[in-house]
N, C-alpha and C positions, 0 to 999 in steps of 0.2 A: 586717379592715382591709387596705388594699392597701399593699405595701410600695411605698417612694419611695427604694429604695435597691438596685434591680433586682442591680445587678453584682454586691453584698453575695448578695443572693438566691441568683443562679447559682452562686457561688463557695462558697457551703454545700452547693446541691447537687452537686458534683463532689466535696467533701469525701466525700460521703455516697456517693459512688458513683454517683451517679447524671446522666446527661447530661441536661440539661433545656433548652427553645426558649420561647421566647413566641410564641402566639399569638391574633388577637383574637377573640373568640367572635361578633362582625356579621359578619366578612368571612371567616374563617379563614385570612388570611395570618399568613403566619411571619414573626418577624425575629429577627435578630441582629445585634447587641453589645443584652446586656438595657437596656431603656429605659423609660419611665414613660408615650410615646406611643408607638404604630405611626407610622412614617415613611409620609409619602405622604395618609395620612389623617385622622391625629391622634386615629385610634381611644385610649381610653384604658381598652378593658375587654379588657386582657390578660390571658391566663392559662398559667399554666407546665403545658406535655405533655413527656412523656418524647420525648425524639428518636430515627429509625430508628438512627443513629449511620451508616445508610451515603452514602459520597457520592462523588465525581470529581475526581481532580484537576485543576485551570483551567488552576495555572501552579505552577511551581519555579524556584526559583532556590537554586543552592550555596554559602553561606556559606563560606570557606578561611577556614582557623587556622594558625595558625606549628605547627609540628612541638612537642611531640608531642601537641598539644590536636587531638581532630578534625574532621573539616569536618562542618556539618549543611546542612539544608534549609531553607528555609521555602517553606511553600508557603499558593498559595489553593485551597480545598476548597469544591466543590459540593456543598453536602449536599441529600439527595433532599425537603427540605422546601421546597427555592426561595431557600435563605438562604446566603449565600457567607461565609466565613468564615478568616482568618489561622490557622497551623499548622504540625505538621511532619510528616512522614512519618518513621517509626521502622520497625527490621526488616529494611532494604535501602540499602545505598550510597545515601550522596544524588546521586550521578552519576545514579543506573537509576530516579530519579521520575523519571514520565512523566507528560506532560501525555495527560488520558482515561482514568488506571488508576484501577480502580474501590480505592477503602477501607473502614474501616470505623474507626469512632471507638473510643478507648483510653484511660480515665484513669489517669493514673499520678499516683504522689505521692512528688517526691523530698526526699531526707532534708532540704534545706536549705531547704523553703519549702511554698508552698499546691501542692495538688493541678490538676494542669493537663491539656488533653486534648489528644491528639494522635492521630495518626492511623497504622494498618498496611494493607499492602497486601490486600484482600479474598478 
C-alpha cells in the first residue's frame, strides 16, 4: 500500500541511515520535499531510490549568532538527481561555502532530536 504520509516515510529513512528521493517510475524525475504527487505532472506512482548523495552548492548564505553560540550556513544544494534542496554545509567555516563546491551528503543524528542531512565538502 502506498504511504500518504511521505515526510514520515523519508524521516524513517534517515533514521535508518539511509538517504532516500522519490522518483516516478512513467517519467523518472526526481523530486524533493517527499510528496504524495510529482509536481508538474501529478504523476502519483512514486517510488523511494537511494540518492547519489552528491551535489553543488546553488547558494549560501551565513547565519551570525551573538558570541559564543556559532555562526552557521544554510545553504541550497543541487543534488546530481535534478532536485534542489535546503541545508547546511558542515566541516569548513561557513564564510568558505562556495557557491559551485562540489558535496556529498551526511546524516547526522543529534542528541536532542530526529536525524537530519546535511552536507560536507566532496
Amino acid at each position: 500500500m502506498k504511504s500518504l504520509l511521505p515526510e514520515s516515510d523519508y524521516q524513517q529513512f534517515l533514521s535508518e541511515g539511509r538517504f532516500m528521493l522519490q522518483r516516478s517510475r512513467q517519467n523518472g524525475g526526481y523530486c524533493f520535499y517527499p510528496r504524495v504527487a510529482q509536481p508538474g505532472t501529478g504523476n502519483t506512482d512514486l517510488e523511494w531510490v537511494q540518492a547519489s548523495g552528491r551535489g553543488v552548492v546553488y547558494s549560501s548564505t551565513v547565519v551570525r549568532q551573538r558570541p559564543p553560540t556559532p555562526n552557521y550556513n544554510v545553504a541550497l544544494i543541487d543534488l546530481e538527481e535534478g532536485v534542489r534542496m535546503m541545508s547546511r554545509v558542515e566541516g569548513v567555516a561557513p564564510e568558505d561555502v562556495q557557491i559551485g563546491m562540489s558535496v556529498r551528503a551526511k546524516i547526522v543524528q543529534p542528541d536532542d532530536g530526529a536525524a537530519l542531512l546535511v552536507f560536507e565538502p566532496a
